[in-house]
Structure formats: C-alpha cells, structure tokens
N, C-alpha and C positions, 0 to 999 in steps of 0.2 A: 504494500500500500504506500503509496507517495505522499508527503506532506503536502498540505493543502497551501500557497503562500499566501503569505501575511500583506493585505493591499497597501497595510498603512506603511510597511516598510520600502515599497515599491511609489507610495505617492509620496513621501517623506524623502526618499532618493531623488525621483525627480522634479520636487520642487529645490534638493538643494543645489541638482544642476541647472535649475533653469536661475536661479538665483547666483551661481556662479556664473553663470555667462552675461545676465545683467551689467555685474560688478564692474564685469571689465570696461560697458560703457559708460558708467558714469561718470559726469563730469564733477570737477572741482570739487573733490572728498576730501571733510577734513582729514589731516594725519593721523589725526588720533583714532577716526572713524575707520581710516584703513589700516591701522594698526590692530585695531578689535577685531575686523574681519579678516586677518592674517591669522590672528591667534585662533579664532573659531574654525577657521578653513584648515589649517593643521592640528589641530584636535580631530578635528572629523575624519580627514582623511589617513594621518600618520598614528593620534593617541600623544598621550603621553609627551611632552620634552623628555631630552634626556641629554645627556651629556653635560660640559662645562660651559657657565655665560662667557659668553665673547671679551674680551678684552677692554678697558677703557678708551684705547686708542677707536676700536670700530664703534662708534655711539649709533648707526644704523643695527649691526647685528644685534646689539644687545637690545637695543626697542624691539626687534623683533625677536626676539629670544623672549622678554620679558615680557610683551602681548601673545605667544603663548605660553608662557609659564602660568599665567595668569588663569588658564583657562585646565590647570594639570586637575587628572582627578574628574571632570568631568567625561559622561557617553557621548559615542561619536555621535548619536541619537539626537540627545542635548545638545551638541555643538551645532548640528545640522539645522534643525530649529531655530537654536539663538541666530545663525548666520542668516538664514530665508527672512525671519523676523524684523532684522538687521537691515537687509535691502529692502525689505517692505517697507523700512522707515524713511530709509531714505529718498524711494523712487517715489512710492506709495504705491499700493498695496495693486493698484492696478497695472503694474510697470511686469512684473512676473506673470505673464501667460504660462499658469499649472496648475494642477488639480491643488483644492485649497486642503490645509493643511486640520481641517475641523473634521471631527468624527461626526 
C-alpha cells in the first residue's frame, strides 16, 4: 500500500517556490528585509548553520551568517512559511500567484 501524500506539504512547497522566484524581483529591499529572507531561505533549504562566524574583516558574511543563525533550531516547514509570509508583506499578498497557504 503506498502512502497517501500530504497536499499541504506539496502547497506549502510551492508556494515557497513561487515566493522564491518573487524575491528575486523585487525592487528596492531593505537590507535588513533581505537579510531575514536569506536567513529563512537557508533554514528551509540547508537546516541548521553550522560551522565558525566569519571573520570581523568580512562584515557581509557575518550579516549573513548571523541572519541565519538567527533563525537555528527552527523546521524547514516554519522557515518556508515565515519566508512566503515574508514576501506577502512585502509584495502583498496578491504579488505570489499559488495555492494559499490556509487549510
């Protein structure tokens, strides 16, 4: 017998690709806002940081080190949400053509 799959992990996936592809257009983000959604987008995708923060000389890596460190410890589930949530604030909510993310 084959599991049955789960829709919400299939609508929850592709709304965080459609929400990734968004990203890339948007114009004039603040840093910090694309700081957040670096840290959310690698949670999602990779888990965890790990390793040692970057150096004082690189102050890029370690902003991006430290946006996601920030986000350690949460599911790639949770990360995928906060980030779709993320773009829907900033585009709004009509900017992502994908199945919405309400049960």
């Amino acid at each position: 017998m084959t599991p049955t799959p789960n829709p919400t992990i299939s609508t929850l996936t592709e709304a965080f690709e459609a929400a990734c592809r968004t990203a890339r257009a948007l114009p004039d983000v603040d840093p910090d806002a694309l700081l957040e959604l670096y840290g959310l987008y690698k949670q999602a995708v990779v888990g965890d940081v790990d390793g040692r923060r970057p150096g004082i000389l690189d102050l890029r890596a370690q902003a991006k080190y430290d946006a996601w460190a920030a986000c350690r410890g949460m599911s790639a589930d949770e990360a995928m949400t906060r980030y779709v949530q993320r773009i829907q604030g900033l585009r709004g909510a009509d900017a992502i053509e994908s199945p919405s993310l309400e049960a």
